[in-house]
Structures are given as structure tokens and as C-alpha cells.
Backbone as a ProteinNet text record, in pm:
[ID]
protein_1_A
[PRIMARY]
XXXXXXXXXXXXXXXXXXXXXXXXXXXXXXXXXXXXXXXXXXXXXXXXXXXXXXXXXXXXXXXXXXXXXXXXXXXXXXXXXXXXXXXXXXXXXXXXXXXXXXXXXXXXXXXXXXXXXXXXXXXXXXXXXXXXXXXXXXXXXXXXXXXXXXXXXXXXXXXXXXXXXXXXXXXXXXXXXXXXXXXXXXXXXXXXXXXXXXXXXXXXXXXXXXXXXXXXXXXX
[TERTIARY]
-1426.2	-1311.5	-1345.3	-1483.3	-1509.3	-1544.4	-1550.8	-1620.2	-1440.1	-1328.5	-1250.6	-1173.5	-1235.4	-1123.7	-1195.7	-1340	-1360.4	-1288.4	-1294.2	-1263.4	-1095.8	-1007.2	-870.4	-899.8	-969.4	-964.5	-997.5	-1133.1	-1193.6	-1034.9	-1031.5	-893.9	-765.8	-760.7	-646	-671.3	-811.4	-893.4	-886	-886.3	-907.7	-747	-693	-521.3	-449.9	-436.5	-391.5	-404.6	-552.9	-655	-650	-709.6	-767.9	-624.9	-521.4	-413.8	-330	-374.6	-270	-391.5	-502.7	-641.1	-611.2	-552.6	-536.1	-362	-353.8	-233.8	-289.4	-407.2	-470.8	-509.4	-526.6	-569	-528.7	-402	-291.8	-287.9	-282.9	-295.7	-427	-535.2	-680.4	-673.8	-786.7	-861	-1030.1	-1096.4	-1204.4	-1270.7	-1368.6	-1432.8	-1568.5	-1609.9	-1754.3	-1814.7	-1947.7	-2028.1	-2083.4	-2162.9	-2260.2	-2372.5	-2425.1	-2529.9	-2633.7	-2732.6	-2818.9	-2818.4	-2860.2	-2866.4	-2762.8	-2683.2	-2592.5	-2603.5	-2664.4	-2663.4	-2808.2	-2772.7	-2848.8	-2976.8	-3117.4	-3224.6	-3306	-3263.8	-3320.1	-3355.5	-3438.9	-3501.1	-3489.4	-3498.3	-3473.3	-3336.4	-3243	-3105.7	-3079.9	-3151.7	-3224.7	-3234.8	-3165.1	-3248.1	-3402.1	-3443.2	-3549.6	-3519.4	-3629.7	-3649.9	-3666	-3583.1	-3591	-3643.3	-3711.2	-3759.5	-3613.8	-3672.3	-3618.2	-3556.6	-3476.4	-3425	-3287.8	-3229.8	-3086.3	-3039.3	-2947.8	-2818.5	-2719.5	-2718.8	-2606.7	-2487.1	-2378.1	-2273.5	-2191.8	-2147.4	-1991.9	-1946.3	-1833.7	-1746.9	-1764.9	-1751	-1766.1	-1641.4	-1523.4	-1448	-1459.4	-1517.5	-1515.8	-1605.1	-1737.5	-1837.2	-1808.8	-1669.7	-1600.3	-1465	-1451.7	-1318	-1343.8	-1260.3	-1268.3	-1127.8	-1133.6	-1065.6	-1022.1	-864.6	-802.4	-692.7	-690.5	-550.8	-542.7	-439	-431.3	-507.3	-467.8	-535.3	-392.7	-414.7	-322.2	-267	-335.2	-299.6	-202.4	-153.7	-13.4	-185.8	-288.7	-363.3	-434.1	-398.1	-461.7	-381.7	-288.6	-170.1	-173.9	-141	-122.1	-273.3	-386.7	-510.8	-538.7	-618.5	-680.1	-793	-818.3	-988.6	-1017.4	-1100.3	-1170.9	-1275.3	-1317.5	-1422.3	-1477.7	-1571.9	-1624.3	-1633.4	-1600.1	-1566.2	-1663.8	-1653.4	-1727.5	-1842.5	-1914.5	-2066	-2103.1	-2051.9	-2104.5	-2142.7	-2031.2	-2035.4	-2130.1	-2187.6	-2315.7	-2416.7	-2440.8	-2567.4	-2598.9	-2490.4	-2569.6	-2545.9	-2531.4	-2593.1	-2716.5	-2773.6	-2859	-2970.7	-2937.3	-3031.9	-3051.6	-2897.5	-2929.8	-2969.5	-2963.5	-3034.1	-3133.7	-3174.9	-3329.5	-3476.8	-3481.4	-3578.6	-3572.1	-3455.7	-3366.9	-3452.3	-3488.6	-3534.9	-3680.7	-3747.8	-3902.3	-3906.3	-3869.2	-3908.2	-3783.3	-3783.2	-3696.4	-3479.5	-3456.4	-3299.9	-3285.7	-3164.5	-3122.9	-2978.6	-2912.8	-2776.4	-2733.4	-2634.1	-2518.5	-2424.4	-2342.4	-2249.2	-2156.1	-2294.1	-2240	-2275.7	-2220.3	-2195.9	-2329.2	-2371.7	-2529.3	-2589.5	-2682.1	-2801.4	-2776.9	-2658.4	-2692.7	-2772.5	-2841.9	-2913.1	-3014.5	-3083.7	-3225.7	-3203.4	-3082.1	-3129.4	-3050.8	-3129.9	-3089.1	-2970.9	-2905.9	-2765.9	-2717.9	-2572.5	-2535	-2426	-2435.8	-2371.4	-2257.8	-2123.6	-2050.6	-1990.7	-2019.1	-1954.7	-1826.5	-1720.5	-1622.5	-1555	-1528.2	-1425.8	-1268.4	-1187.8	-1081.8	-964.7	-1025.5	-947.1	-997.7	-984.1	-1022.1	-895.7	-898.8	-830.4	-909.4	-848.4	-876	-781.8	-890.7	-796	-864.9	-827	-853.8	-814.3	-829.1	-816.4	-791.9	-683.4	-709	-664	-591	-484.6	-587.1	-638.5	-785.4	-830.8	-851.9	-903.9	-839.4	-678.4	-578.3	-571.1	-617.6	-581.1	-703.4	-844.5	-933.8	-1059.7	-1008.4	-1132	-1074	-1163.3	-1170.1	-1221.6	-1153.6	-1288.7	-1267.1	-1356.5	-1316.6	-1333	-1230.2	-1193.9	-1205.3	-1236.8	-1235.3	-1205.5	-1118.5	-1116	-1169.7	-1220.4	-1295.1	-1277.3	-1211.1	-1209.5	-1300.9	-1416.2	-1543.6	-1502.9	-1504.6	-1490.4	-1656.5	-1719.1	-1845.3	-1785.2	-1882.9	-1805.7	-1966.8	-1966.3	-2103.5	-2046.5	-2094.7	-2075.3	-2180.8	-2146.1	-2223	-2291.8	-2360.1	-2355.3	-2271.7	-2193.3	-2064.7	-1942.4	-1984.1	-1944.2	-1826.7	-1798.7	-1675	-1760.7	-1635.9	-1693.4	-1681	-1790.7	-1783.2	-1804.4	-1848.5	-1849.8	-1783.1	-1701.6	-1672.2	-1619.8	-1650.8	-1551.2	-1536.1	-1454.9	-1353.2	-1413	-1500.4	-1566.3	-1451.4	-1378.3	-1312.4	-1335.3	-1369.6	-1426.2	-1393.1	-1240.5	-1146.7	-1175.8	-1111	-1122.1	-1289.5	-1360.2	-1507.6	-1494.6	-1551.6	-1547.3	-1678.6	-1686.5	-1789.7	-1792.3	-1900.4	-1927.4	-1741.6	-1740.7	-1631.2	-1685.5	-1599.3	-1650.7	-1499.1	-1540.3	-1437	-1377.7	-1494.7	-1447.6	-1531.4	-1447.3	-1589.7	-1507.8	-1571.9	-1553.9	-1533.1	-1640.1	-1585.6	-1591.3	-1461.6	-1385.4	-1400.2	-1405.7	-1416.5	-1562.4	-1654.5	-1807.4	-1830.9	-1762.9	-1753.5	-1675.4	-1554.6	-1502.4	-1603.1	-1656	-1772.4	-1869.9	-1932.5	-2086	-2053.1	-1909.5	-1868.5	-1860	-1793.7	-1783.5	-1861.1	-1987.8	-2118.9	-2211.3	-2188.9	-2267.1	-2131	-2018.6	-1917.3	-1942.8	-1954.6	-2028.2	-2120.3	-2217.1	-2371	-2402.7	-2280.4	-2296	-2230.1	-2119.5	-2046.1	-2137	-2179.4	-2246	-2385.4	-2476.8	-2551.8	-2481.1	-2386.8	-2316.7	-2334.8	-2308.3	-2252.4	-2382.1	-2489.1	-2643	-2704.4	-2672.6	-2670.8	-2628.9	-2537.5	-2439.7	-2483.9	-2499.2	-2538.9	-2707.2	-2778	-2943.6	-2884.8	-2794.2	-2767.3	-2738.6	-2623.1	-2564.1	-2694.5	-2758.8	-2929.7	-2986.5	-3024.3	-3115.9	-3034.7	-2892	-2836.1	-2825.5	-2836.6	-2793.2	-2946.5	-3070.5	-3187.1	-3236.2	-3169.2	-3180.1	-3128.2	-2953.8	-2920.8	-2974.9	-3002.1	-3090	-3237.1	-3305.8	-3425.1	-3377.7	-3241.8	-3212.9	-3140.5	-3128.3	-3043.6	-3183.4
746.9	766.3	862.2	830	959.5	1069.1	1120.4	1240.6	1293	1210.7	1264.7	1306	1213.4	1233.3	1390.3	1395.4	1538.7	1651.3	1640.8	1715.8	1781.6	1660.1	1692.5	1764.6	1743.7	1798.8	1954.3	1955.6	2132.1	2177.2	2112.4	2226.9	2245.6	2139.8	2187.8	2270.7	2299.1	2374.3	2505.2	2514	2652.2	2700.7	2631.1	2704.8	2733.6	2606.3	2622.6	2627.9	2602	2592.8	2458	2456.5	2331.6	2238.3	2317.3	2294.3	2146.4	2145.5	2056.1	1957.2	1941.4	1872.3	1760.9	1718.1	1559.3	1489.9	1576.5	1527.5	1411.6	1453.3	1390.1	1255.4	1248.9	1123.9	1044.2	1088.8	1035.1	868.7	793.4	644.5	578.4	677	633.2	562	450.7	402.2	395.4	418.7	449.5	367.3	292	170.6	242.8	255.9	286.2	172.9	170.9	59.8	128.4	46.2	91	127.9	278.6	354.9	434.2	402.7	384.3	579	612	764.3	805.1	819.3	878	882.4	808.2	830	918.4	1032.8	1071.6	1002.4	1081.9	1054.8	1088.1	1160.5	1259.6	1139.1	1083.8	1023.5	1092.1	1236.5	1338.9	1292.6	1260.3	1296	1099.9	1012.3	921.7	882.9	814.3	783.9	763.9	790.3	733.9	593.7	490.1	319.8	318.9	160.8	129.3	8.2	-37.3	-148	-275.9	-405.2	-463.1	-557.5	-623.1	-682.2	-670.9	-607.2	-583	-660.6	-665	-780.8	-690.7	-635	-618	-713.1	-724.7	-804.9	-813.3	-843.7	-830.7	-961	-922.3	-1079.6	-1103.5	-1150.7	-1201.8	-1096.8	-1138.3	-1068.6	-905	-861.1	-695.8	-669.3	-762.8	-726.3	-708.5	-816.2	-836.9	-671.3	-629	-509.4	-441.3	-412.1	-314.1	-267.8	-107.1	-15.8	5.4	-11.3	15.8	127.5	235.3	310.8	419.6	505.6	615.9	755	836.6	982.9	1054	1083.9	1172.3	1266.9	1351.3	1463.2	1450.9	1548.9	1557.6	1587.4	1626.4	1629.6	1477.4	1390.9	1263	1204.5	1181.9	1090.5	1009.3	990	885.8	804	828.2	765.1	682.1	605.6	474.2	410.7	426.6	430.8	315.5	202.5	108.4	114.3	149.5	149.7	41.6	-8.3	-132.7	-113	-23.3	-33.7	-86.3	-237.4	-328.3	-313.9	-336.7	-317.4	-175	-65.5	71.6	24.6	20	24.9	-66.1	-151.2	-272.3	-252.9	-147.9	-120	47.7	100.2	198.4	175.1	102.7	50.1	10.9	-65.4	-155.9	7.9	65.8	159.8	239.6	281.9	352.9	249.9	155.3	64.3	11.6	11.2	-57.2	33.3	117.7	197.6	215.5	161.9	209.2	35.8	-13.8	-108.3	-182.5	-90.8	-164.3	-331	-399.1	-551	-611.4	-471.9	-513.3	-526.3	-582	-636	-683.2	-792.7	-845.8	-863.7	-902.7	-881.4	-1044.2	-1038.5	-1185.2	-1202.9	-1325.2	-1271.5	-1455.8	-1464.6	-1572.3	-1539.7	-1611.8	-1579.8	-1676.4	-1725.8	-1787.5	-1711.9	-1767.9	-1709.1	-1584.1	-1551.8	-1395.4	-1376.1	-1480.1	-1452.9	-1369.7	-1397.8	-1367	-1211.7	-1141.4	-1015.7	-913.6	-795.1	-721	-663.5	-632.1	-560.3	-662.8	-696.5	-700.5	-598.6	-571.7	-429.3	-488.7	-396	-508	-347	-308.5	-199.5	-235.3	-140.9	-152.5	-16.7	-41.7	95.9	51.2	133.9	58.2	160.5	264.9	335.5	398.7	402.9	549.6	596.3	698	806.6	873.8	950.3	1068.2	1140.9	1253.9	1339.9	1413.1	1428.5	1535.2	1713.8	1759.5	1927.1	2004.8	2037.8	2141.4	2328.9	2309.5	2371.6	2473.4	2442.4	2524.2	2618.3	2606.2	2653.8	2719.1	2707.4	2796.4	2736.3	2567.8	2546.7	2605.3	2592.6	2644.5	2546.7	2461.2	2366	2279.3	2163.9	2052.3	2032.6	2000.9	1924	1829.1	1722.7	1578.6	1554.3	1507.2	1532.6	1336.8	1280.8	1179.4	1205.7	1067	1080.3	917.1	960.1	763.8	752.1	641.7	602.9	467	487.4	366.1	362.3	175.6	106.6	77.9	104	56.2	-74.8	-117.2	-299.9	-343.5	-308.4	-401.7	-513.3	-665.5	-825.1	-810.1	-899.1	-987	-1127.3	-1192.1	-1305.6	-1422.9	-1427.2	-1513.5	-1440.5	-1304.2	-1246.2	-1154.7	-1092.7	-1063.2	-923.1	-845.1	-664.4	-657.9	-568	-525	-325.5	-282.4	-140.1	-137.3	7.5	-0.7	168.7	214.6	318.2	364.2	489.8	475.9	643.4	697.7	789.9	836	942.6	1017.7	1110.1	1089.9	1205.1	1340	1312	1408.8	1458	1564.9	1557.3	1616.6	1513.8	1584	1606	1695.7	1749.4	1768.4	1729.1	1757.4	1849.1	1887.3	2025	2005.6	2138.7	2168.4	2156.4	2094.3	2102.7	2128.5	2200	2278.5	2163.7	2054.5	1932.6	1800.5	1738.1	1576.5	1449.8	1423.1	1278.3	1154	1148.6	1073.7	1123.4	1137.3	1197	1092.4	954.2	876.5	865.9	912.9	923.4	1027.7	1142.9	1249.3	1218	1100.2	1075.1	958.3	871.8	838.5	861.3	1002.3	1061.7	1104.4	1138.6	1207.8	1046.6	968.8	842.5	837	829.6	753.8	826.2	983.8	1032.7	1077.5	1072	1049.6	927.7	824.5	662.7	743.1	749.1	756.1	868.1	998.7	1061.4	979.4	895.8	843.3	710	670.4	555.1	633.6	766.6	759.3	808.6	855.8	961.9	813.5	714.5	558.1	483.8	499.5	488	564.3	691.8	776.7	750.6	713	648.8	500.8	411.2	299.1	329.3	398	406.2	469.6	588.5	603.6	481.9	414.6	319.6	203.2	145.1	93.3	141.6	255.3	374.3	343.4	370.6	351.5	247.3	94.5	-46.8	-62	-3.1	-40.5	-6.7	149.4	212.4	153.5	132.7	57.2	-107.6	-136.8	-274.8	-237.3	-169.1	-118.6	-101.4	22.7	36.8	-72.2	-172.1	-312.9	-399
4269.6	4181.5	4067.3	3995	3946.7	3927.7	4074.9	4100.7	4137.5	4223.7	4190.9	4097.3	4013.3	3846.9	3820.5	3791.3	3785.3	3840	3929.5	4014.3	3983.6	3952.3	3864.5	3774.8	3668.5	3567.3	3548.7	3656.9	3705.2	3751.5	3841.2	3869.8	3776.4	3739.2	3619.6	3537.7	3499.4	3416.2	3447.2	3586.9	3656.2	3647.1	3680.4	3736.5	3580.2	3480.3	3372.8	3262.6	3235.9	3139	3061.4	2953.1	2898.9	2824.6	2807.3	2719.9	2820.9	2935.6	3010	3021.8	3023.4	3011.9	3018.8	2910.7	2856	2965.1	3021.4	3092.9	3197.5	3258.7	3320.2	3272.3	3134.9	3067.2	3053.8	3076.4	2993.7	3046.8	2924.6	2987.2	2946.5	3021.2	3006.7	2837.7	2887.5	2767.9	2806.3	2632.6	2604.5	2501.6	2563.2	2499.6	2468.3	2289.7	2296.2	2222.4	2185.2	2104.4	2016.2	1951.5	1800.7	1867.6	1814	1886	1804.7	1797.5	1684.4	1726.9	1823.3	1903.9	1780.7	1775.6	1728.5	1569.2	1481.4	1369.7	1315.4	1221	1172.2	1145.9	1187.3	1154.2	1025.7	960	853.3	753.4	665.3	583.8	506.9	462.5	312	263.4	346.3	294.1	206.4	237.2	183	30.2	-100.5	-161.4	-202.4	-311.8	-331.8	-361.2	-346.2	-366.5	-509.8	-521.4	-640.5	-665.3	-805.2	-776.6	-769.1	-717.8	-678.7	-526.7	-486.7	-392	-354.9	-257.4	-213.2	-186.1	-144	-68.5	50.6	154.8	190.6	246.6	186.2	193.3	294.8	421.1	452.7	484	532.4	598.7	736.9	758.6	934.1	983.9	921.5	963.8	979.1	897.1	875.1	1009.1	999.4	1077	1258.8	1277.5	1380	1419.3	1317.9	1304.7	1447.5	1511.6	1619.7	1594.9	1598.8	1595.7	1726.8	1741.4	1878.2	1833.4	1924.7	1841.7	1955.2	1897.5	1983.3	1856.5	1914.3	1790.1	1764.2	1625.6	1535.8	1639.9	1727.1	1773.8	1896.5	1912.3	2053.5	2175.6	2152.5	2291.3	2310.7	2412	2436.5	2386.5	2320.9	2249	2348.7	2473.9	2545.6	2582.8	2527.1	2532	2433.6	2464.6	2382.2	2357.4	2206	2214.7	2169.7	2139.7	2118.1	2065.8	1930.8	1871.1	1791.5	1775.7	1687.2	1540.4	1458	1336	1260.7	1222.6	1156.4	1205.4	1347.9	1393.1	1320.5	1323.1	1271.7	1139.2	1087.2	950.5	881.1	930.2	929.8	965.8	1094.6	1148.3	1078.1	1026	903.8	794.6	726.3	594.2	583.5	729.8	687.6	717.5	821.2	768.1	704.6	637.8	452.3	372	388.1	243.7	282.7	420.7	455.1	334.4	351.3	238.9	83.4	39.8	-99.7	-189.1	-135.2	-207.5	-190.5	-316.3	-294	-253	-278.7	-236.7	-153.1	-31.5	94.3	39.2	176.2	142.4	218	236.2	354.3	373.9	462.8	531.8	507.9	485.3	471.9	503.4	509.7	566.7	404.1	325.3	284.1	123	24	-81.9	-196.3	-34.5	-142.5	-201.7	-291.9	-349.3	-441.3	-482.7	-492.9	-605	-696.6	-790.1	-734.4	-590.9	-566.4	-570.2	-597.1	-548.6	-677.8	-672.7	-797.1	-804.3	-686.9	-645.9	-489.6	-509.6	-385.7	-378.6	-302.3	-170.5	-89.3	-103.1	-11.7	-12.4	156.2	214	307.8	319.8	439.1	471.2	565.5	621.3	573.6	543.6	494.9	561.7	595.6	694.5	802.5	948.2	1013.6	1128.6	1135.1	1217.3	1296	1451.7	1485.7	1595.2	1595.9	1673.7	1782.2	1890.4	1949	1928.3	1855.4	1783.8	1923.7	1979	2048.6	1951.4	1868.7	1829	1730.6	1708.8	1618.2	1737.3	1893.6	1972.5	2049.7	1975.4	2093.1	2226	2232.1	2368.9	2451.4	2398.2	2507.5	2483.5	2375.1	2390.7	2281.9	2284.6	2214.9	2114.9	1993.2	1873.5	1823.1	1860.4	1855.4	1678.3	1585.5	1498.9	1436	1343.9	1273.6	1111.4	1058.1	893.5	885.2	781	719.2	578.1	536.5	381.4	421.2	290.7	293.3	191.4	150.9	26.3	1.6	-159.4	-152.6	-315.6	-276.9	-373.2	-450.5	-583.9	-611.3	-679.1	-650.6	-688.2	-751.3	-857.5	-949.3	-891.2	-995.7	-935.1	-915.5	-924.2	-909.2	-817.1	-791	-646	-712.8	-864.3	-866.1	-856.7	-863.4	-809.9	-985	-1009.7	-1125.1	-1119.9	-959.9	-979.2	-806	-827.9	-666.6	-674.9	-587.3	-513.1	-381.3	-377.4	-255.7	-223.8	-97	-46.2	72.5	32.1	179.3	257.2	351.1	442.1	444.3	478.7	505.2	662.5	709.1	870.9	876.5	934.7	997.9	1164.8	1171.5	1302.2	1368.2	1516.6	1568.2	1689.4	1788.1	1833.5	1919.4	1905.5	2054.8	2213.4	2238.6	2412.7	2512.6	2606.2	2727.9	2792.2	2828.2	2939.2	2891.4	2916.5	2861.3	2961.2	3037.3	3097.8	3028.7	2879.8	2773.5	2670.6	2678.7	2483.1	2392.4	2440.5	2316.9	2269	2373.2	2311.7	2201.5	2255.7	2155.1	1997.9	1976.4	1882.6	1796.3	1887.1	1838	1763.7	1835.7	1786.2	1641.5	1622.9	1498.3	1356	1434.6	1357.7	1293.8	1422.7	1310.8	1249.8	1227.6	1159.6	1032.3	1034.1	888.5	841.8	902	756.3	789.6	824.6	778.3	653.8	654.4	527.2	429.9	471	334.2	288.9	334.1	280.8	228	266	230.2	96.5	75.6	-94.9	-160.7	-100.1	-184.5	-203.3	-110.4	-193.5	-304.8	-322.7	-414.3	-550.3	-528.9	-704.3	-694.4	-595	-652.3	-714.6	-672.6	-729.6	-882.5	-890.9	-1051.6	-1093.4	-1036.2	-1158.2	-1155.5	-1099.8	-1103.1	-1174.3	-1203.1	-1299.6	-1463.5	-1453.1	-1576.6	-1623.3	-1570	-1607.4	-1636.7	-1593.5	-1673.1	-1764.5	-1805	-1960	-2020.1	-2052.2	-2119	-2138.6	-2063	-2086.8	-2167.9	-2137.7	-2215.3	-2362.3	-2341.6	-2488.9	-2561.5	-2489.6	-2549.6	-2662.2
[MASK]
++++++++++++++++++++++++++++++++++++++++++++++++++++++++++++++++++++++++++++++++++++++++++++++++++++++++++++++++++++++++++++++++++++++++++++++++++++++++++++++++++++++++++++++++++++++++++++++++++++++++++++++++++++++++++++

């Protein structure tokens, strides 16, 4: 079945080009998972560690989110992707904040303890979108297109947010491709390297606002 599905698509490719592509799709659904492959490796782009003990925060529920939808765009409109949302957004935090804290961090999903730790962290996705782009390419190729709004939440100890903001992607785009068997892998690969820049921008300002809450305490 899928050597014939190829096989549709080459020829539609050949007779009418890439613009009727997704006609073929039409219907298809596309289930991906949380894929460590896919997120940036670079350690430079990284905080430096601070002293102290982390917390990363979520809810069961968030951690559970799966993204079901169709894409913004008229190419694939009739397709349906299934992405895990909450797993991403959990399995790169923990590795932007796994290094960010000399005396370690750990993951919760409960509102104990938070004395033991110097910051708790309470990340979420609070929006995502995408698209398949043909219209940039004149109809000769694809660019699998994502938007992400990340909520970053710092709790106190009694759990109320006392610092938070709101990181927007705006449309990130990843490579163009002519033909792909799975387009939702390609909407994927883009996913998880947009959190992995927005959460690392949101490790960035939490190590300032850390840096600044210990001057002023020094200068207190």
C-alpha cells in the first residue's frame, strides 16, 4: 500500500506538479511522538549554571496535551496531525534546565516541597499552529511551517506565580522538501526545535531574574 501511495504521488508530481500533491492526502492522518533526534544539540546556546536547586513544574494534565488539528494552510487542509504537545514541551525543558543548576533539578507533577528548591519552573505551550507553505514556493515545494506561544510561570513557595512571560515564535520554518511520505514528521522536526529555542530564550531571563533577586538580596 505504500509503495503504491508513492507511486501516486511521483506521478502526480510528474504530470501536474507539486501544487495538486496534497490532493492525494487528503483525509490522511499523521501521528508523531516526542523525539529527542529532533531537538537541538548545541550546549553553547545553553545558559550558564547557577548556584542552587530547580524545580521543573507541570500538571499531569499539560504533560498529557496532545495536539490534534488540521494546518492553517489551503495545502493538506483536509489532513490531520496528532502531536503530543505536553510530552515535548516536558522532555525539553528538562533538557534546557538539566545543566542550568549546580545542585541538579527535578520534575513534578505535585505542589510538595517547594521550599527544597531555589526556583520552581512551571513551563506550557499555550498555543500551537501549522502549516504546510506551499505558496512561498509557487507551488513547487513545501515548507513545513509551525507558530508556538510558551507560557514560562515562576511559583513561590506557596505556588503563586510571582514572575511569568509569554515567548512567540511567530511562523518558524523548516527545510523545504519536493515530496515527503511524512509531512507530519517534517511539522514535527520544526516543533521541537521552536520550544527548544523558546524555552531556551525563557532559561535566559529566568538565570537574569536569579542573578538580580541575589543582588538585591546582597544589597538588602
Amino acid at each position: 500500500m505504500r509503495i503504491a501511495f508513492v507511486e501516486s504521488i511521483l506521478l502526480l508530481w510528474r504530470g501536474y506538479g507539486l501544487a495538486v500533491c496534497f490532493i492525494v492526502l487528503g483525509g490522511c492522518s499523521f501521528t508523531t511522538t516526542y523525539n529527542l533526534a529532533y531537538v537541538p544539540n548545541d550546549q553553547s546556546q545553553l545558559p550558564k549554571p547557577v548556584d542552587g536547586k530547580g524545580l521543573i513544574y507541570t500538571e499531569k494534565a499539560d504533560d498529557e496535551y496532545v495536539f490534534t488539528g488540521n494546518p492553517t494552510s489551503y495545502s493538506g487542509h483536509a489532513t490531520t496531525l496528532t502531536i503530543p504537545i505536553g510530552a515535548i514541551t516536558k522532555g525539553i525543558a528538562e533538557k534546557v534546565f538539566r545543566g542550568m543548576f549546580k545542585d541538579g533539578f527535578d520534575l513534578s507533577n505535585t505542589t510538595d516541597n517547594f521550599l527544597a528548591y531555589r526556583v520552581v519552573i512551571r513551563p506550557k505551550v499555550s498555543n500551537f499552529s501549522y502549516e504546510y507553505n506551499q505558496l512561498k514556493n509557487l507551488g513547487f515545494a513545501i515548507t513545513p511551517t509551525v507558530r508556538v506561544s510558551l507560557s514560562v510561570k515562576l511559583l513561590n513557595v506557596s505556588g503563586k506565580v510571582y514572575w511569568e512571560k509569554n515567548y512567540e515564535s511567530g511562523d518558524k520554518e523548516g527545510a523545504s522538501y519536493m515530496i515527503s511520505t511524512s509531512p507530519g514528521e517534517e511539522i514535527s522536526k520544526v516543533a521541537h526545535v521552536t520550544i527548544f529555542d523558546l524555552m531556551t530564550e525563557a532559561a535566559k531571563d529566568i538565570r537574569e531574574q536569579l542573578i538580580s533577586q541575589t543582588r538585591e538580596q546582597a544589597g538588602g
